[in-house]
C-alpha positions in Angstrom: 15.2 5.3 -16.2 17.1 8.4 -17.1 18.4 11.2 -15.0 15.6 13.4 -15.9 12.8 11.1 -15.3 14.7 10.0 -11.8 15.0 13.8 -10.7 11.6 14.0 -11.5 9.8 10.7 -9.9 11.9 11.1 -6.9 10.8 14.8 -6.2 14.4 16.0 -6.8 13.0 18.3 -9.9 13.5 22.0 -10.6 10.8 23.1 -9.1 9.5 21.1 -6.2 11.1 23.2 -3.3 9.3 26.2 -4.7 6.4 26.3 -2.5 4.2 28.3 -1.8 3.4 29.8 1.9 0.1 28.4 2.1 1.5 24.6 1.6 5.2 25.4 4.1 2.2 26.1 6.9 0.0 22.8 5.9 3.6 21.3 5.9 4.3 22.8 9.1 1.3 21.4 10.8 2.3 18.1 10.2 6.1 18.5 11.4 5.5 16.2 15.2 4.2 13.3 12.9 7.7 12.9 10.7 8.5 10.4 12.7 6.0 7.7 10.8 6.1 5.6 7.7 3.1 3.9 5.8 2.3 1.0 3.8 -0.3 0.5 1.1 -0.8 -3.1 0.2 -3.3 -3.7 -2.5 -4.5 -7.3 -4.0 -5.8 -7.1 -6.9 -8.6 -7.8 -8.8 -11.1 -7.7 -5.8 -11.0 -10.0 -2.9 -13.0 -13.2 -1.6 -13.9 -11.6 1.8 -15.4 -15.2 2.7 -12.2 -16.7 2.6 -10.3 -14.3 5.0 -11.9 -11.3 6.9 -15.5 -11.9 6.6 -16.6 -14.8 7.2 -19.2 -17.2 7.6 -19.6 -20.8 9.2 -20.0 -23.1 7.0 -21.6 -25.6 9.8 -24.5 -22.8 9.9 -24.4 -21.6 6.2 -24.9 -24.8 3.8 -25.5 -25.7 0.3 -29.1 -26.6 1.3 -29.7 -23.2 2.9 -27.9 -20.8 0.0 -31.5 -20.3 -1.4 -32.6 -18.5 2.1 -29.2 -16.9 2.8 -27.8 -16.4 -0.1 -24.1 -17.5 1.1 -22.2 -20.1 0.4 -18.7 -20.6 1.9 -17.8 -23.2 -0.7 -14.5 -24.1 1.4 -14.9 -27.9 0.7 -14.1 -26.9 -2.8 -10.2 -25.6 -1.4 -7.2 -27.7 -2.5 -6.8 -29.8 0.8 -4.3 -27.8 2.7 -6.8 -25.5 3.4 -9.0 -25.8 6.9 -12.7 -26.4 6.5 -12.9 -24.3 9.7 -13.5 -21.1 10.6 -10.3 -19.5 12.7 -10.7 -17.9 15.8 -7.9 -15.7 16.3 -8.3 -12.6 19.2 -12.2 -13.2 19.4 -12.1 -12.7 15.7 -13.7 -15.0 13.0 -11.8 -15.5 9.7 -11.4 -17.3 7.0 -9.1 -20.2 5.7 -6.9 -17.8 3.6 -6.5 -15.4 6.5 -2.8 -17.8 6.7 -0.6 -16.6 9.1 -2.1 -13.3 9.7 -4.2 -15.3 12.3 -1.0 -15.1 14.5 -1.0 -11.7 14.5 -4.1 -10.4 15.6 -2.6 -8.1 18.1 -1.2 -5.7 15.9 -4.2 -5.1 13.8 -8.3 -4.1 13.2 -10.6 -5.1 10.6 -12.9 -3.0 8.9 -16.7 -4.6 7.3 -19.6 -4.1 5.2 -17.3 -0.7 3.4 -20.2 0.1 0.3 -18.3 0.6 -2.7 -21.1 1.6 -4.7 -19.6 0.1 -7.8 -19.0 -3.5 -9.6 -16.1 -1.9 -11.9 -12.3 -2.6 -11.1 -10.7 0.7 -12.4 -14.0 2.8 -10.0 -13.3 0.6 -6.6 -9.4 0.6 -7.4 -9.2 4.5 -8.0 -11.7 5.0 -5.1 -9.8 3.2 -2.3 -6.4 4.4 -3.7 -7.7 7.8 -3.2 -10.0 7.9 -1.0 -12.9 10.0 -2.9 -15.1 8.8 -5.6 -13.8 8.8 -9.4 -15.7 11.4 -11.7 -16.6 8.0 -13.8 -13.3 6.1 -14.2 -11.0 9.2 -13.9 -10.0 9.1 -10.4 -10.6 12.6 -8.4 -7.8 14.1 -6.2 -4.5 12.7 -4.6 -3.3 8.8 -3.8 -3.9 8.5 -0.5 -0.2 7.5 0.1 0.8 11.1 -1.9 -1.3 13.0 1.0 0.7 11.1 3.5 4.3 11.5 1.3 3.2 15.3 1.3 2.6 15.7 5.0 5.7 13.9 5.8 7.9 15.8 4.0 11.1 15.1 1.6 13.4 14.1 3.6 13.5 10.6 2.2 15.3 10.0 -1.1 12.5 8.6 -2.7 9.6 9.9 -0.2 7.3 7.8 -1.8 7.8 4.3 -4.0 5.2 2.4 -5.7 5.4 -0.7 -6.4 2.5 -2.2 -9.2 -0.1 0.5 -7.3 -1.6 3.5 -9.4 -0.6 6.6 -7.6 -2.3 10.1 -8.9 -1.6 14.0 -7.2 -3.0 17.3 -7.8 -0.9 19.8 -9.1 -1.3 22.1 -6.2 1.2 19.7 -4.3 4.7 19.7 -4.3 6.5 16.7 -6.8 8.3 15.0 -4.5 5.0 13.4 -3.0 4.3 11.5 -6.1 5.0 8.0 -6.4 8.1 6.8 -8.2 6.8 3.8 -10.0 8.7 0.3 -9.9 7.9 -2.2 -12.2 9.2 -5.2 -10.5 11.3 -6.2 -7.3 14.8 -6.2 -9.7 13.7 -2.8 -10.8 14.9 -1.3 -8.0 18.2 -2.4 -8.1 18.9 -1.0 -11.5 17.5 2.1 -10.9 19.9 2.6 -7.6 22.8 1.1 -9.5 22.8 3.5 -12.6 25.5 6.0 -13.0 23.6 9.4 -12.8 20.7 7.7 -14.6 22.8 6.9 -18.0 21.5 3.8 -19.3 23.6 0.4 -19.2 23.1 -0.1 -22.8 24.9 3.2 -24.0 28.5 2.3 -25.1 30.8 2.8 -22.4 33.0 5.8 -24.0 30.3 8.1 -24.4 28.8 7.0 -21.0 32.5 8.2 -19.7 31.8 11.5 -21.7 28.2 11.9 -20.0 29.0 11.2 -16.4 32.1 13.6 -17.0 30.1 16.4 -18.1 27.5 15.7 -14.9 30.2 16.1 -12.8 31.5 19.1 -13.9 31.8 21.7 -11.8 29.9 25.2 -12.8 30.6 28.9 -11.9 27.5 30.8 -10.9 29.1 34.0 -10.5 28.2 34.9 -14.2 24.9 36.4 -12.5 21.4 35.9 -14.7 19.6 32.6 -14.6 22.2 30.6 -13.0 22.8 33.0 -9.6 18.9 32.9 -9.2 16.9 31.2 -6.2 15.7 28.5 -8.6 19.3 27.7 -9.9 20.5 27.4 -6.6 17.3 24.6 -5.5 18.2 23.0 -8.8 22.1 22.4 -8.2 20.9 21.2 -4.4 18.3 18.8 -5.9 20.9 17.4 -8.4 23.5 16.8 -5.9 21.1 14.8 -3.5 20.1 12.7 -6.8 23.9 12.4 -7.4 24.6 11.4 -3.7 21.8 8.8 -3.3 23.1 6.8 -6.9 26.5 7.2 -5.3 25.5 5.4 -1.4 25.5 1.8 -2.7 21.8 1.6 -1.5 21.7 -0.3 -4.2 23.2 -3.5 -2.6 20.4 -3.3 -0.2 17.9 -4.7 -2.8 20.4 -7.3 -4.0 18.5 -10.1 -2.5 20.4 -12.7 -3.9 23.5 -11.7 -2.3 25.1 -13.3 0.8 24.2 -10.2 2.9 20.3 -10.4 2.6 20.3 -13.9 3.6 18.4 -13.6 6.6 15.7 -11.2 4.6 15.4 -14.6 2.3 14.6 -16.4 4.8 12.7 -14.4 6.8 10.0 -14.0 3.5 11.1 -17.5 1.9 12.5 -15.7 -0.8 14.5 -18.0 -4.1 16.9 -15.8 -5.7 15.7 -16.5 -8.5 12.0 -16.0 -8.1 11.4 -12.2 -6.3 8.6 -11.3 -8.4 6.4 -13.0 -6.1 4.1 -11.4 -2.9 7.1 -12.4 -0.5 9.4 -10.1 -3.2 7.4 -7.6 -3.0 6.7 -7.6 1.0 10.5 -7.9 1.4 11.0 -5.0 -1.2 8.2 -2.7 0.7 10.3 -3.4 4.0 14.0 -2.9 2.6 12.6 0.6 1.6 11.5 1.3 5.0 14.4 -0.1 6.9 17.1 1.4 4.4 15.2 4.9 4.5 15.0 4.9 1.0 11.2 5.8 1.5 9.0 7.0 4.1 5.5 5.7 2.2 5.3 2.6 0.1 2.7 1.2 -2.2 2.8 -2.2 -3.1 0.5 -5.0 -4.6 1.1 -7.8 -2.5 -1.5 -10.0 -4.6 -2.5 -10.0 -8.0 -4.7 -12.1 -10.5 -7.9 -12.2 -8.0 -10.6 -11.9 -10.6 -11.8 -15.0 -10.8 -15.4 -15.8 -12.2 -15.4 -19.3 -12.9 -13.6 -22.8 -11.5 -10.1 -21.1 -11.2 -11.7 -19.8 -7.9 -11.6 -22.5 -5.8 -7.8 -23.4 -6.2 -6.1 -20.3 -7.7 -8.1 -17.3 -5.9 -7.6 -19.1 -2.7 -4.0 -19.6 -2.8 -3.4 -16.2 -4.1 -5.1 -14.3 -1.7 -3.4 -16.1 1.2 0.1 -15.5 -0.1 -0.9 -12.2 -0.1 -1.7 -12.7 3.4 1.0 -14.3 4.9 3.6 -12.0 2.8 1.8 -9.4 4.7 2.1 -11.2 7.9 6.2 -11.0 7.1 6.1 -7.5 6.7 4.8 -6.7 9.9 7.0 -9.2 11.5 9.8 -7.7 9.9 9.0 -4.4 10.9 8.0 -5.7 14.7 11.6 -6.9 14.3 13.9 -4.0 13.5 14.6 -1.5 15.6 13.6 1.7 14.4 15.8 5.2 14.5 15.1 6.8 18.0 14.1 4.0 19.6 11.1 1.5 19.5 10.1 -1.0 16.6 9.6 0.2 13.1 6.2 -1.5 13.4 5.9 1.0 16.4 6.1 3.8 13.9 4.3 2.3 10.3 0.9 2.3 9.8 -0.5 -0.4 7.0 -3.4 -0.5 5.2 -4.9 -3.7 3.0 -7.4 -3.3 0.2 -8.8 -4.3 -2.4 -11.7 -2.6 -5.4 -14.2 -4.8 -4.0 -15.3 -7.9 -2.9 -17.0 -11.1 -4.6 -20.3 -12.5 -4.4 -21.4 -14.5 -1.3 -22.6 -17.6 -3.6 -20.7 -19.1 -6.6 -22.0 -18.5 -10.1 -23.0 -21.7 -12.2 -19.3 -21.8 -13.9 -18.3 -22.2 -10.1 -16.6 -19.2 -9.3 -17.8 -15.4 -7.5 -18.5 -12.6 -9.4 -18.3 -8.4 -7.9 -19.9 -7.8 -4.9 -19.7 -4.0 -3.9 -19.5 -5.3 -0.5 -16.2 -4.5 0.5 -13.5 -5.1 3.5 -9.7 -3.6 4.6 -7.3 -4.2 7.3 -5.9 -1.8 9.5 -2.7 -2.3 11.4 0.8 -1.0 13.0 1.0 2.7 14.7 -1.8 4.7 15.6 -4.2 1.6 15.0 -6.1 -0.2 18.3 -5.6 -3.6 17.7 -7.7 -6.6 17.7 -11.1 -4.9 17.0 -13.9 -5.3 14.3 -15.9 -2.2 12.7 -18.7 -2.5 10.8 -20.3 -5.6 9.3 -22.1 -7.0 6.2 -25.5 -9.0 6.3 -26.0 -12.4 6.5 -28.8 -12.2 4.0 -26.1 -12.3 0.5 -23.2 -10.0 2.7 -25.1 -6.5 1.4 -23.6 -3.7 4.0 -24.8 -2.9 6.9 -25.8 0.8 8.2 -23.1 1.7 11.1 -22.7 4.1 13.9 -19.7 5.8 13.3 -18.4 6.7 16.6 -18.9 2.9 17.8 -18.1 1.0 15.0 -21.1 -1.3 15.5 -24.0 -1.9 13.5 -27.0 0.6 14.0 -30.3 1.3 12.1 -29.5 4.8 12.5 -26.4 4.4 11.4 -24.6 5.4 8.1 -22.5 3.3 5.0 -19.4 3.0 5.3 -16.9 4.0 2.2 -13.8 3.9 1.5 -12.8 7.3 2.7 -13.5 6.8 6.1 -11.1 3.8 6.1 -8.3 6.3 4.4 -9.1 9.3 6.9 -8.4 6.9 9.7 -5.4 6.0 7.9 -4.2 9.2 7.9 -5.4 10.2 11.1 -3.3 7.4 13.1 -0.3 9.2 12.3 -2.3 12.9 13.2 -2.2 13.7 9.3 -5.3 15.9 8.8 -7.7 14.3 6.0 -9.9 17.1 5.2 -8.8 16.6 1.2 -10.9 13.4 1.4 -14.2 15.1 3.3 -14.6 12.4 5.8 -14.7 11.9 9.5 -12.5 8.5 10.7 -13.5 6.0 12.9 -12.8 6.6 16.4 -13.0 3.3 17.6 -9.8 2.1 15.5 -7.6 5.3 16.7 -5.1 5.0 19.4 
């Protein structure tokens, strides 16, 4: 990455202090909740919601009663490490990937039967991300996470870092509230470690020359362009972008080191093997501890699309490494003392998602195709723990109609999307959510 694109994905451009007064006020409001930090964690490729937060017994749900239900838990099919049980965790039923989330039920909600109104990856992706229906594919307004980045201000060297998520923001908002994209957990090292953004590969005597003329100090008191307001932002942003290459943050992401041995352990991390969901969880963390970031996006599972045999043994174990990577995320955050006092998990809100979910039956090739029946997980700050909102049928999991300020299923009742998940999102930190034109859910709000 070079300087200019660095200034730019980390907000520290020419022009994003130049706000107008509208957005300082709408900044303004949200001034008492700086204290917060966020998490997105997508898997990707649209989950099995049978296997983890929606499911059903397989005891009462059978092969030889799939034609009159239309579900079929399938778990016999799971490699054999896998329980053929439900789990009861909390008074809440999951499934056998839930993994070690099961342990934790105290620090989060769970959220049923979302409609997602589509079957298509790129619509359900770009509708959870941000929290409003795409206009087709194109996705329509901010990230979710950019709205939070935005009321939280830029304080943060990289306010928000996104880690294998799509991140989008309208151009009325300021740039430091757009994601800077990371490609991989070792990307983050070398874009920390570079001098002033001058690449490793440029020959070290005209590197010399570059960083000397970065350095260099300039007069301003030739008046014209370089005395003006704008200059003066500029030559600020640049030295923060200078400063934060300059901290050594960048050791803090050298897990192989001797001094991130207990973050290794804690996630189970080889050295050699980060790009993994336990990389990425430990990655999402260090950004939060370190504060490097204030909002993260990360995709702590990947490869979830699975239509035929792969399902049963791949699908599975992906989804609950995505789980229990989660798991070490929020234990890490319980863990670590945040600035002021209290936990870090105290003060971070996460949310888990995924573009949809799969069929309730398997297909004749043996795997689950899209169901627009959707789920998310809710936990950390703001959130009431250890509840269940909204549900899904037991007639093929199609979603049920819910009463918004219960939670609970009701004839009377509406569908829930994928905006009222983000507004409570936003809403447990008291971030106002009237960009995504939905009420949240009471019931899950502190």
């Amino acid at each position: 990455m070079n300087r200019r694109a660095f200034l730019a994905r980390t907000g520290l451009g020419v022009g994003s202090l130049a706000l107008s007064g509208g957005l300082l006020q709408r900044l303004a409001r949200a001034a008492e909740s700086t204290d917060r930090y966020y998490v997105f964690c997508y898997f990707e490729g649209g989950w099995d919601h049978l296997l983890a937060l929606d499911p059903r017994d397989p005891a009462e749900f059978t092969s030889a009663a799939v034609n009159e239900t239309g579900i079929e838990p399938a778990w016999d099919l799971l490699p054999a490490d896998f329980t053929r049980q439900l789990v009861v965790a909390g008074g809440i039923r999951f499934g056998p990937a839930i993994g070690e989330m099961a342990e934790l039920t105290d620090h989060f909600s769970v959220v049923r039967g979302i409609n997602m109104a589509t079957l298509t990856h790129e619509v359900g992706r770009r509708y959870f991300i941000t929290g409003r229906p795409p206009s087709g594919s194109t996705a329509r307004g901010s990230s979710v996470a950019s709205l939070a980045s935005w009321q939280l201000g830029s304080a943060e060297p990289v306010p928000h870092l996104s880690l294998s998520v799509e991140s989008y923001l309208e151009p009325d908002l300021p740039a430091y509230a757009a994601a800077m994209p990371v490609a991989g957990v070792d990307s983050m090292r070398y874009i920390l470690r570079e001098n002033l953004g001058i690449p490793t590969l440029v020959r070290p005597g005209v590197k010399d020359a570059l960083a000397r003329y970065w350095e260099r100090a300039r007069s301003c008191d030739d008046g014209g362009a370089a005395s003006s307001q704008l200059a003066e932002t500029y030559r600020d942003n640049r030295a923060r972008a200078v400063e934060l290459v300059k901290s050594d943050l960048w050791r803090e992401f050298e897990f192989s080191q001797p001094q991130l041995a207990s973050v290794r352990a804690h996630y189970g991390l080889s050295p050699t093997q980060l790009e993994t969901p336990f990389g990425r969880a430990a990655l999402a963390s260090q950004a939060i501890k370190t504060g490097l970031s204030r909002v993260v996006s990360v995709a702590l599972a990947g490869q979830l699309d699975t239509h035929d045999g792969q399902w049963a043994a791949q699908h599975s174990t992906r989804l609950r490494d995505g789980f229990d990577a989660l798991a070490r995320l929020i234990t890490d955050l319980r863990d670590t003392e945040a600035p002021g006092g209290g936990s870090l998990l105290d003060k971070t809100t996460l949310v888990a998602f995924s573009e949809f979910g799969r069929t309730a039956r398997l297909n004749s090739r043996g795997g689950r195709d899209h169901l627009l029946t959707n789920c998310a997980l809710l936990a950390g700050a703001g959130i009431a723990p250890g509840r269940v909102v909204g549900s899904s049928s037991d007639n093929a999991m199609g979603p049920d109609l819910v009463d918004l300020a219960t939670g609970q299923p009701s004839e009377d009742g509406v569908s829930l999307k994928p905006e009222h998940v983000m507004s409570t999102v936003l809403a447990a930190a008291g971030i106002p959510a009237d960009r995504l034109r939905s009420e949240p859910l009471p019931s899950l709000l502190l």
